[in-house]
C-alpha positions in Angstrom: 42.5 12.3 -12.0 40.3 11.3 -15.2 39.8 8.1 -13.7 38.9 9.4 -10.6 36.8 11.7 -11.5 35.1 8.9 -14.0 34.4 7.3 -11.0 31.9 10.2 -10.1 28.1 9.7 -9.6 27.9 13.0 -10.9 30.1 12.6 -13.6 28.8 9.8 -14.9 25.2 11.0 -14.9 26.6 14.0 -16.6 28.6 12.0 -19.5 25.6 10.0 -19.8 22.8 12.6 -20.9 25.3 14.7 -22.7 27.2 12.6 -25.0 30.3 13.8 -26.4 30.9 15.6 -23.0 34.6 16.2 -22.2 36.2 16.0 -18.4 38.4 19.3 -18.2 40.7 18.9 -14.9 43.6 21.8 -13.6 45.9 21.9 -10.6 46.2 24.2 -7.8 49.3 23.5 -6.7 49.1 26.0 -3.5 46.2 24.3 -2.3 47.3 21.0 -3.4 44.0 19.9 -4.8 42.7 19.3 -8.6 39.5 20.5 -10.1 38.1 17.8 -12.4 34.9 19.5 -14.6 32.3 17.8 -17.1 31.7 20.7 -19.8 30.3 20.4 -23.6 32.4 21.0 -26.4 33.0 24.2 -27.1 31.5 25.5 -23.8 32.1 27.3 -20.5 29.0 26.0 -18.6 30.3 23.3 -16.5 28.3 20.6 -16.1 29.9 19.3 -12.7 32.5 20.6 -11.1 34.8 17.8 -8.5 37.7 18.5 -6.3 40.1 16.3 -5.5 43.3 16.2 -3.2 46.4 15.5 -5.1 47.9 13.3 -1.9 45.0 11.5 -0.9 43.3 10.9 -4.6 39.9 11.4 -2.5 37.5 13.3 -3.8 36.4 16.5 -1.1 33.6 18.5 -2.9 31.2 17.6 -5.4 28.9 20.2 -7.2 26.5 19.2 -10.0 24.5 21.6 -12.0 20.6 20.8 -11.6 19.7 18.4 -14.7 16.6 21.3 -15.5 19.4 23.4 -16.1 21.3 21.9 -18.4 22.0 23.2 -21.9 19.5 21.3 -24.4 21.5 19.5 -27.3 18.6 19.8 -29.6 16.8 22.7 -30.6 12.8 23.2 -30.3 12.5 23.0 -34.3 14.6 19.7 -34.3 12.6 18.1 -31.6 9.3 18.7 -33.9 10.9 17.5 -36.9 12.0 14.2 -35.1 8.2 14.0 -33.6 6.9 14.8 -37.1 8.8 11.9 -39.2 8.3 8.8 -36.1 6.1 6.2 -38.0 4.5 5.2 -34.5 3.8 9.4 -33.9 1.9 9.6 -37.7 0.4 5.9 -37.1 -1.4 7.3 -33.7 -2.6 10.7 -35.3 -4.5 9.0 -38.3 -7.6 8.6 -35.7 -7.0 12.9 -35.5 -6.5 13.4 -39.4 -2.6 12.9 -39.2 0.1 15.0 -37.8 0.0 17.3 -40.9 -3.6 19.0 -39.2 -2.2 19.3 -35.7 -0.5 22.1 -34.4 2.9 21.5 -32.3 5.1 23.2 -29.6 7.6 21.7 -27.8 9.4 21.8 -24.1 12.9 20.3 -22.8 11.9 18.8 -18.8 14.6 18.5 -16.5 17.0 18.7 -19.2 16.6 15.0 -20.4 13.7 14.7 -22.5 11.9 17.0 -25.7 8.0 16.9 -24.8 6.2 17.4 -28.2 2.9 18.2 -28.0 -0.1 18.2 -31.1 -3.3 19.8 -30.6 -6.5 20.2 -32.6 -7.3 24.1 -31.3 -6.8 24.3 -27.9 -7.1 20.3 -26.9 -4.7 18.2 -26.5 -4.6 14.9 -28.5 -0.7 13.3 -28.6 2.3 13.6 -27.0 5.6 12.5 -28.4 9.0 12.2 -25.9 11.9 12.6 -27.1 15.9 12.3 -25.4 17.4 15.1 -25.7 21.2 13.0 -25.5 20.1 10.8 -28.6 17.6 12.6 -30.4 15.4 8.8 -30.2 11.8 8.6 -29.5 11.2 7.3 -26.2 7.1 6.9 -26.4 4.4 8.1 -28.0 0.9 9.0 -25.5 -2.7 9.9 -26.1 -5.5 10.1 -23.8 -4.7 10.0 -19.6 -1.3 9.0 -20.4 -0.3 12.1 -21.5 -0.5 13.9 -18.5 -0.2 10.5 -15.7 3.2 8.8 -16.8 2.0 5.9 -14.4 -0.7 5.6 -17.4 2.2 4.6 -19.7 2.8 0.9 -18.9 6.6 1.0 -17.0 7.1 -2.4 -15.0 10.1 -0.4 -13.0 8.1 2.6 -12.3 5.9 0.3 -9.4 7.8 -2.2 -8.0 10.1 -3.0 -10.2 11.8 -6.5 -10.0 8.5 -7.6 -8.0 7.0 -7.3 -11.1 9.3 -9.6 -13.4 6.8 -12.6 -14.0 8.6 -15.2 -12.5 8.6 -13.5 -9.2 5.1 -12.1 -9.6 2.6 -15.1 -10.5 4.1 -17.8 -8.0 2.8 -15.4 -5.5 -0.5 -15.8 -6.6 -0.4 -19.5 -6.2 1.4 -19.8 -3.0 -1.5 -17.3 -1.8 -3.9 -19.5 -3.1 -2.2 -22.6 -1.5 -1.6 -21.4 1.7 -5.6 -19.6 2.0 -7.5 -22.0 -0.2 -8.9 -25.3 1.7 -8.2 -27.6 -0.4 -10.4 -30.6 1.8 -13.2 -27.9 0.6 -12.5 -26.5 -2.5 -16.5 -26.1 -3.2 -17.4 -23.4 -0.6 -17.6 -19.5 -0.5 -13.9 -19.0 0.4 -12.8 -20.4 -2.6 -14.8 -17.7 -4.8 -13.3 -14.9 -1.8 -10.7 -16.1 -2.9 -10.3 -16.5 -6.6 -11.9 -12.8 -6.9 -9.4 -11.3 -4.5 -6.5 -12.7 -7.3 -8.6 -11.6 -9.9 -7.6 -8.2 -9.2 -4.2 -9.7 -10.4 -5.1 -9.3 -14.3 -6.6 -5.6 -13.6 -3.1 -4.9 -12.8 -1.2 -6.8 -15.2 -3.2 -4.7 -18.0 -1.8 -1.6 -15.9 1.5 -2.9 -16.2 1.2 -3.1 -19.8 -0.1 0.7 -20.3 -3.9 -0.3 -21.1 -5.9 1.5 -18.9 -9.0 1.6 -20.7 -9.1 -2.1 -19.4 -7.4 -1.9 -16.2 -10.0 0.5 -14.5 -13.6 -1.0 -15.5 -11.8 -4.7 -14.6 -10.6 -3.7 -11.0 -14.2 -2.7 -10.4 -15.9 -5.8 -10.0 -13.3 -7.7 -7.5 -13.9 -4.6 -5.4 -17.8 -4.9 -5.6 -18.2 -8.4 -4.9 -15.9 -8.4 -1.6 -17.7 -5.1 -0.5 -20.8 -6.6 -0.8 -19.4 -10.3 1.0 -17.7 -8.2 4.1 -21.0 -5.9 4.2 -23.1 -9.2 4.5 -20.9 -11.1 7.0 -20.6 -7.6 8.8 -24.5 -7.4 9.1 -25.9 -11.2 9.7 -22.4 -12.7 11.1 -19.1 -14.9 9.2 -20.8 -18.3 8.4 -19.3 -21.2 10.3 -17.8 -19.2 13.1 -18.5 -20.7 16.5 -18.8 -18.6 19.6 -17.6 -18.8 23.2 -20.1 -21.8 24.8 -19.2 -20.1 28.2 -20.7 -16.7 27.6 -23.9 -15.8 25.8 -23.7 -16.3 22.2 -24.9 -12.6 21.3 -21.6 -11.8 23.9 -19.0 -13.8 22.6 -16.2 -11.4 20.9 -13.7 -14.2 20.5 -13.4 -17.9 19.2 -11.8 -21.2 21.0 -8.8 -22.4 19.8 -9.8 -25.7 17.8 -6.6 -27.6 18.4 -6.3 -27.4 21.8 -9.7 -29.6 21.9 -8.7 -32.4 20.4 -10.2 -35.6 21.7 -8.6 -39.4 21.4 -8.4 -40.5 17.5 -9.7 -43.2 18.5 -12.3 -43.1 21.4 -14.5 -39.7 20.1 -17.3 -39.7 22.4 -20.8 -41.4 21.2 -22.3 -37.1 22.2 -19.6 -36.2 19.9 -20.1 -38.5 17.0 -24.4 -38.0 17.4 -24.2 -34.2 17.0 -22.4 -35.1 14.0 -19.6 -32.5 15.2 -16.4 -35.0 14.9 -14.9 -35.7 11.8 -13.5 -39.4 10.5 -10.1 -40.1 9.8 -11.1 -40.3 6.3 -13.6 -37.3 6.5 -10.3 -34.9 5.3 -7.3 -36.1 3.7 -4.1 -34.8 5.8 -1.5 -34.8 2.7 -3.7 -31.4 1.6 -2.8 -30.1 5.1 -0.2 -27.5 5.5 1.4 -28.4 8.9 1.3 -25.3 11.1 5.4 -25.3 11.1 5.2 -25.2 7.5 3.2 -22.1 7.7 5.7 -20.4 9.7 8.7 -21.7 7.6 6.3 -20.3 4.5 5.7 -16.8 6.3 9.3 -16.3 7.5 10.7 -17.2 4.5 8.4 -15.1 2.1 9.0 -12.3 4.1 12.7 -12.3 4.4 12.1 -12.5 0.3 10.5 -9.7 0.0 13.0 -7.5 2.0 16.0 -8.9 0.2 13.7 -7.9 -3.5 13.4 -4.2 -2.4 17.1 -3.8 -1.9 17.4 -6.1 -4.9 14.9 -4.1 -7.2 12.6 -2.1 -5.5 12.1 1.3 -5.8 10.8 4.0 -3.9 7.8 6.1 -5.3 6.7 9.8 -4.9 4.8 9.0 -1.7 8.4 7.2 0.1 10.0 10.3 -1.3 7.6 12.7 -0.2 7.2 11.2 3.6 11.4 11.7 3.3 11.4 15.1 2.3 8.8 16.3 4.7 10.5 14.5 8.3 13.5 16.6 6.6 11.8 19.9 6.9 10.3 19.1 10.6 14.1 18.1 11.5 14.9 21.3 10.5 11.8 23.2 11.9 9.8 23.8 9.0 6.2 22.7 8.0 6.5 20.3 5.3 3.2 21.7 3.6 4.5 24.2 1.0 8.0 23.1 1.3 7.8 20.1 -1.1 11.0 19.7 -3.4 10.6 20.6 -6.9 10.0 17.7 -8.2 7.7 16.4 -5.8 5.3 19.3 -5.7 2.4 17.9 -4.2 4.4 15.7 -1.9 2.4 17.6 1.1 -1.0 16.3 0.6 -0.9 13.7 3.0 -1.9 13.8 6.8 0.5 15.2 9.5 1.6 12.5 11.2 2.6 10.9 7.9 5.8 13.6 8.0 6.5 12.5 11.7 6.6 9.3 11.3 9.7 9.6 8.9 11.6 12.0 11.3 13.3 9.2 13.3 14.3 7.4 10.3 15.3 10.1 8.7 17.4 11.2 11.5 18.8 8.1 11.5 19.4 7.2 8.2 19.4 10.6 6.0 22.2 11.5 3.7 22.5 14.5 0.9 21.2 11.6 -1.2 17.9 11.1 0.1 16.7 14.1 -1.8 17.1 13.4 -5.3 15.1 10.5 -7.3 18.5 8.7 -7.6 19.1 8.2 -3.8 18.3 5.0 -2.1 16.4 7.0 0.5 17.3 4.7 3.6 14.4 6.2 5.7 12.1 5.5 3.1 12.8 1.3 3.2 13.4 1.6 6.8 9.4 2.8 7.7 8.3 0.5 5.0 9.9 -2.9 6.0 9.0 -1.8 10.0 5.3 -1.1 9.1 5.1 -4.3 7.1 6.4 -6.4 9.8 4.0 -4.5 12.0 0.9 -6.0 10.2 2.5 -9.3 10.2 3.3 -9.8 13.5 -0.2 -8.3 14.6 -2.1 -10.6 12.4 -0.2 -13.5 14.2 -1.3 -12.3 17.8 -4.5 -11.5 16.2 -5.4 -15.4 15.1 -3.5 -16.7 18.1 -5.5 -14.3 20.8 -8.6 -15.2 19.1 -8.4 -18.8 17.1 -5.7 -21.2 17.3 -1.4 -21.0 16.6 -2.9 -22.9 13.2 -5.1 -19.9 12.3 -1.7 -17.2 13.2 0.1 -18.8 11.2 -2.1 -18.6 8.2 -2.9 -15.3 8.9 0.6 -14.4 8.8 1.4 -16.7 5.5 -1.5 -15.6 4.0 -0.1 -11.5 4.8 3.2 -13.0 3.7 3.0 -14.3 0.6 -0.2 -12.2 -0.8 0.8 -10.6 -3.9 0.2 -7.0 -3.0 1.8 -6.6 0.2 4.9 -7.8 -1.4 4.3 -4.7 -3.8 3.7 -2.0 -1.2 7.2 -3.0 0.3 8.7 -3.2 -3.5 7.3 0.2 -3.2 7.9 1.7 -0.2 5.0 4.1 0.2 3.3 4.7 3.4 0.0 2.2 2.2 2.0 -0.3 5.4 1.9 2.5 7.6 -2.2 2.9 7.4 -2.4 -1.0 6.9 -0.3 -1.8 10.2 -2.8 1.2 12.0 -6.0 -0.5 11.1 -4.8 -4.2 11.8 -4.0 -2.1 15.4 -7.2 -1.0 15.8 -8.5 -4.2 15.1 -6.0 -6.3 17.6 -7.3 -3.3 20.0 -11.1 -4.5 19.8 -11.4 -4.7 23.8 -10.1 -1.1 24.2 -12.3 1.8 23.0 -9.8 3.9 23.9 -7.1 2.8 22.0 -8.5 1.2 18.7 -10.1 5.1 17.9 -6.7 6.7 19.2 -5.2 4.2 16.3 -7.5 4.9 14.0 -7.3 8.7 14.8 -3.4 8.3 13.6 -4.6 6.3 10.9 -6.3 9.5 9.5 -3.9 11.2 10.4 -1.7 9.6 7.8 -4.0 9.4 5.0 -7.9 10.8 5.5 -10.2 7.6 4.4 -9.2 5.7 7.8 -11.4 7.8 9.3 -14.4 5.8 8.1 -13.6 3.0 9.9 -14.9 4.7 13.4 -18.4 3.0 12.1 -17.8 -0.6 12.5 -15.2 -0.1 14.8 -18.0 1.8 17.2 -18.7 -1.0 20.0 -18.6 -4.5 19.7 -20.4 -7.5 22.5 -23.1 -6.9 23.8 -23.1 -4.0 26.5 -21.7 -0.8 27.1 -22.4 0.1 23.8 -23.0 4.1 23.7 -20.2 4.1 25.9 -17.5 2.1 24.0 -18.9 4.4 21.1 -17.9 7.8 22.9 -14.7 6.3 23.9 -13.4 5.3 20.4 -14.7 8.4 18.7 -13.0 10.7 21.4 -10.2 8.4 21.0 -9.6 9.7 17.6 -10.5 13.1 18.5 -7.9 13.4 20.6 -4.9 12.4 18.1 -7.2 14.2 15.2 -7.0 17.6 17.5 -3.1 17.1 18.3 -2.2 16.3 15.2 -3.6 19.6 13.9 -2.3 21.4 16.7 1.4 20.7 15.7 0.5 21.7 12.1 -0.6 25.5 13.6 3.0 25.5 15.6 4.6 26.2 12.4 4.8 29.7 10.2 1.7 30.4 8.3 -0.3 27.7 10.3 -3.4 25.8 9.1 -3.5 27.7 5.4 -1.0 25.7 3.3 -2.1 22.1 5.1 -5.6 23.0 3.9 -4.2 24.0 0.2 -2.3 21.0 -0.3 -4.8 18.3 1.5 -8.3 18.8 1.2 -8.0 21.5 -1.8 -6.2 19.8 -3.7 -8.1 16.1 -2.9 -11.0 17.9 -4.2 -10.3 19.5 -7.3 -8.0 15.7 -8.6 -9.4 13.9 -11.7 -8.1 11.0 -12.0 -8.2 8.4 -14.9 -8.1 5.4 -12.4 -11.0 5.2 -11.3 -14.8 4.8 -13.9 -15.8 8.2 -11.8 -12.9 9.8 -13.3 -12.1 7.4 -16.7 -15.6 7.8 -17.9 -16.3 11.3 -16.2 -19.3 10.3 -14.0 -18.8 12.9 -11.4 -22.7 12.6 -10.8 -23.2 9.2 -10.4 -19.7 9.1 -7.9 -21.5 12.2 -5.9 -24.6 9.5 -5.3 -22.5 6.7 -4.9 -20.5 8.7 -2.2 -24.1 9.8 -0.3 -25.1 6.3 -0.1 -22.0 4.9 1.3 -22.0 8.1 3.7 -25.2 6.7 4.7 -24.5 3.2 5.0 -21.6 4.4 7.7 -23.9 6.2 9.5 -26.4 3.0 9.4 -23.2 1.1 10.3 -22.6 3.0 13.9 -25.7 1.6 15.3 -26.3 -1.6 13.8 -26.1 -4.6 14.0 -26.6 -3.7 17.8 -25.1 -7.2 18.7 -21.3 -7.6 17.3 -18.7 -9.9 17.4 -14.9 -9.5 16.7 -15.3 -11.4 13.1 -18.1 -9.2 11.8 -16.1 -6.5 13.0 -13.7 -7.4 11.3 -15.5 -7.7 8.2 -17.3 -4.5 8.9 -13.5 -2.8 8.9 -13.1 -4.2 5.7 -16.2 -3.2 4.2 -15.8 0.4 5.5 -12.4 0.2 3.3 -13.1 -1.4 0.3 -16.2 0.4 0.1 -14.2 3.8 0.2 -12.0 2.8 -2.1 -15.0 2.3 -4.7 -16.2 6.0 -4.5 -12.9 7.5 -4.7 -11.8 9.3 -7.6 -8.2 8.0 -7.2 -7.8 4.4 -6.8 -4.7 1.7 -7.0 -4.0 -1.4 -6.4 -1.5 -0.1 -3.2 -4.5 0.4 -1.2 -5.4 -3.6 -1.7 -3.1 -3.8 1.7 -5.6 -1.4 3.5 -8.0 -3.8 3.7 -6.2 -7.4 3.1 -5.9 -7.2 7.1 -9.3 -7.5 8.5 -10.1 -9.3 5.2 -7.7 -12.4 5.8 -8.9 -12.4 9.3 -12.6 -13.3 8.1 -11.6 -15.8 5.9 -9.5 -17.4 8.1 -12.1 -17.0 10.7 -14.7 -18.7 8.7 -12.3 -21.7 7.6 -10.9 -22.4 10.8 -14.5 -22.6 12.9 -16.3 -24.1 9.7 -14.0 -27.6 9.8 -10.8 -28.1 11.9 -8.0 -29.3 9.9 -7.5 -32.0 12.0 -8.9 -34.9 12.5 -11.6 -35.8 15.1 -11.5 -32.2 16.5 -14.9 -31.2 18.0 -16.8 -28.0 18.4 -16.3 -26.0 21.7 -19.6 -26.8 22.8 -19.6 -30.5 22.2 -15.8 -30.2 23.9 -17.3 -28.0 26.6 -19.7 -31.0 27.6 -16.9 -33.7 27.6 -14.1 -32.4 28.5 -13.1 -31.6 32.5 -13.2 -28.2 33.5 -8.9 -28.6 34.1 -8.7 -29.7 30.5 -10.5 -26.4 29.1 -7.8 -24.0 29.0 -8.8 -22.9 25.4 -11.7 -21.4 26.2 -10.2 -18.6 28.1 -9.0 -17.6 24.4 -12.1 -16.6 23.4 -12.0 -12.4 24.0 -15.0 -11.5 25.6 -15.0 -7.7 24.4 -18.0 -7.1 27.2 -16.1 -8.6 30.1 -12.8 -6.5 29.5 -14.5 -3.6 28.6 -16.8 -3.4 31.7 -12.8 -3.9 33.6 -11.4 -0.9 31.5 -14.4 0.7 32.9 
């Protein structure tokens, strides 16, 4: 029975945080069934409480007292006194005037851990944890990371074993390899780029704890591709070549540059005059990924990623939250204000974030999914499905609009970048809103649907909601009304999606309370607005971008599906920047729209293979029969004026 009962989740957890715990066990021989029961010495409080059937040896009920409730091994006075004599505690205090002029109270949380606390008056200055089970110091906090534990530097707290460093850096340089052109390393993608990875040591520093350095160094990566996608959004993506068959200002799409290959070694003198052909030295092939090896790359990095998160991953507050709240609508309860315990603000994301976990969570749910230590099923299952999502859609993406070359990189690119990896490691809902947006995007030719998708997109998580701007009308006509068609697109969902929320008891009230009152009263340290305090300069920076959407609705008047693209991830980035909460999850937001202009640009700017002309050049030469690229260009006017 002992062994049996040792066996126990519960049992174990218990004899591990109380120490010197005994396993009491007694037989009911009427009922045929043992009772074993984790209790401290020279204690009735049970700590868990197993029964077992004597035939069988299986165990039937479980029931574990709630780890807040269990009795502390240390008293209030002892936890100061520990906190009091740590060399690391009085080494951190000498900037205060040492321990000895700070005044000290102390709290037991969830039963585990001693939270000692010094303050000068009535402020704050250190905090000191302590384990309850050992009596040991476990870390010693000032400044944010007193009150944000993801302040304090834990490598398993975000991602885990993604985050071990020989898992970690490669990614950055199979990223590099696979978006880098290495024929021309000298050129504007490179810097795109090298500034995208840069964002890599922002987050190391995180990892290690030191904010101070982490915040102000995320800032400028963020800046420079705001200020890239806002350019390329407003005057076009350098090197891109339209559709030769349809207006240039009309041309949504791009032709496919491998299907116009001519003979290697009979390029036409038109060709070779226009200086649009390249030599067979002009690029050396060995720095040429072959498109299979793309694929091979992509599927390969992929399946690594899974097999990591149910390695090491983890999931976070926001997986658990989306868990707990499809719970409550299975059961018929509004998740806002019915957050568990430990998640209290669980409930401040959009409705549709809740209903997207209820089929995985009728699926997949156990009694486990509820507590931190679960493997929460439902949570891994919405995160691998959105991730795949965004892959997949990238891939039809470049192939609808560029080449099977430029899908492929698009989806190695989305495969082996550093931070989508993380979100799965994660398993938040960041995919979720990222798989919407890449939607919208795929959905360029249908008003209708690309607001509809970014209507759910908000619906998950508010800022989406700025991408109705770029995403307003792209081509050439039919603008107003491609505008009113993706704005009551996302009306629609908006207005249903708050409808289901007034179905429930109390209605509206506690979705307001926990979104948008408790959005706007959050200071947070990870962002200069709310590290530094500049609440001013953030209200002007916030005005501005406000104004640059509006701006962004109406011009340029003349679009194509690249500067949309890159007007999609300016709207994001940009959003990001006047937050008060930022982190590095949201990087898969807008790594969509952003890989597509850089592929974009590469692809059109110089074929990677040899003796590949442009489509006009190819337009000239080439039979109409042997054309059939052209029709991949997507003319956003033409299908538009058919959805009409």
């Amino acid at each position: 029975v002992h062994a049996i009962a040792e066996l126990d989740a519960g049992t174990r957890r218990a004899l591990e945080f109380r120490p010197g715990s005994i396993i009491a066990t007694t037989f009911n021989g009427a009922r045929g069934i043992w009772h074993a029961s984790v209790r401290l010495p020279a204690s009735s409080t049970n700590l868990t409480d197993i029964v077992i059937d004597d035939v069988t040896g299986k165990v039937t009920k479980r029931w574990y007292l709630a780890m807040a409730d269990y009795p502390a091994r240390h008293s209030m006075a002892d936890a100061i006194a520990i906190a009091r004599k740590d060399p690391k505690a009085r080494a951190t205090a000498r900037q205060f005037g040492g321990l000895a002029k700070l005044t000290s109270n102390a709290r037991v949380t969830d039963g585990t851990t001693w939270e000692v606390s010094f303050f000068h008056g009535r402020k704050l200055l250190e905090r000191v944890d302590i384990s309850d089970a050992s009596g040991a110091v476990i870390g010693v906090y000032t400044g944010p990371q007193i009150l944000w534990k993801m302040a304090r530097g834990d490598r398993q707290a975000f991602g885990a074993n993604v985050n071990d460093w020989y898992i970690w850096w490669p990614m950055f340089v199979l990223f590099a390899l696979v978006m880098l052109d290495l024929n021309r390393l000298r050129s504007w993608l490179t810097v795109d780029v090298l500034v995208l990875l840069s964002l890599g040591i922002s987050h190391e520093l995180f990892n290690e704890g030191h904010i101070s350095g982490s915040v102000p160094l995320a800032m400028p990566p963020l800046v420079y591709l705001f200020v890239r996608m806002a350019i390329m959004f407003w005057k076009g993506v350098p090197g891109a070549q339209p559709n030769p068959e349809v207006d240039p200002a009309l041309a949504v799409g791009a032709v496919a540059p491998e299907a116009l290959i001519t003979s290697a070694d009979t390029p036409t003198n038109a060709s070779i005059a226009a200086g649009v052909v390249m030599g067979p030295h002009s690029r050396r092939r060995w720095l040429i990924f072959p498109t299979w090896l793309l694929l091979v790359l992509a599927l390969f990095a992929t399946g690594a990623r899974y097999g990591l998160d149910g390695w090491g991953g983890n999931v976070t507050d926001v997986g658990y939250a989306g868990v707990a709240g499809g719970d409550s609508i299975r059961h018929g309860k509004t998740p806002y204000g019915n957050m568990p315990e430990n998640n209290p603000h669980g409930d401040t994301y959009g409705p549709l974030n809740y209903l997207i976990y209820v089929p995985a969570v009728q699926i997949w749910h156990s009694s486990d999914d509820l507590e931190w230590g679960g493997g929460m099923p439902a949570a891994r299952a919405v995160s691998m499905v959105s991730g795949a999502l965004c892959l997949l859609l990238l891939g039809f993406i470049g192939w609808r609009w560029m080449s099977r070359r430029a899908a492929a990189l698009l989806m190695a690119g989305w495969a082996t970048c550093p931070w989508t990896a993380f979100a799965v490691a994660n398993n938040t809902n960041d995919l979720v809103v990222a798989a919407l947006i890449i939607g919208a995007v795929a959905a360029l030719p249908r008003p209708w649907v690309r607001g509809a998708l970014i209507g759910m997109a908000a619906a998950v998580k508010f800022v989406p909601i700025v991408l109705l701007a770029p995403l307003a009308h792209a081509g050439l006509r039919n603008r107003t009304a491609q505008a009113i068609r993706s704005f009551l697109g996302a009306g629609v969902v908006l207005w249903l999606a708050l409808a289901f929320i007034s179905f429930f008891d109390h209605g509206w009230r506690p979705f307001v309370h926990a979104t948008f009152g408790f959005q706007y009263d959050r200071v947070s340290p990870f962002s200069p607005w709310g590290l530094y305090h500049w609440r001013t300069a953030q209200q002007v920076a916030q005005v501005a971008f406000a104004l640059a959407l509006a701006a962004a609705v109406f011009r340029p008047r003349v679009r194509d599906a690249r500067q949309v693209a890159a007007g999609v991830a300016a709207a994001v980035i940009g959003s990001e920047i006047v937050l008060q909460h930022w982190f590095y999850l949201y990087i898969t937001w807008f790594i969509g729209p952003l890989l597509l202009v850089l592929v974009a640009g590469r692809e059109m700017a110089a074929a990677p293979l040899a003796h590949v002309t442009t489509a006009a050049t190819a337009a000239n030469t080439l039979p109409n029969q042997q054309q059939p690229a052209l029709a991949k260009g997507v003319d956003v006017d033409a299908e538009v004026g058919a959805d009409a």
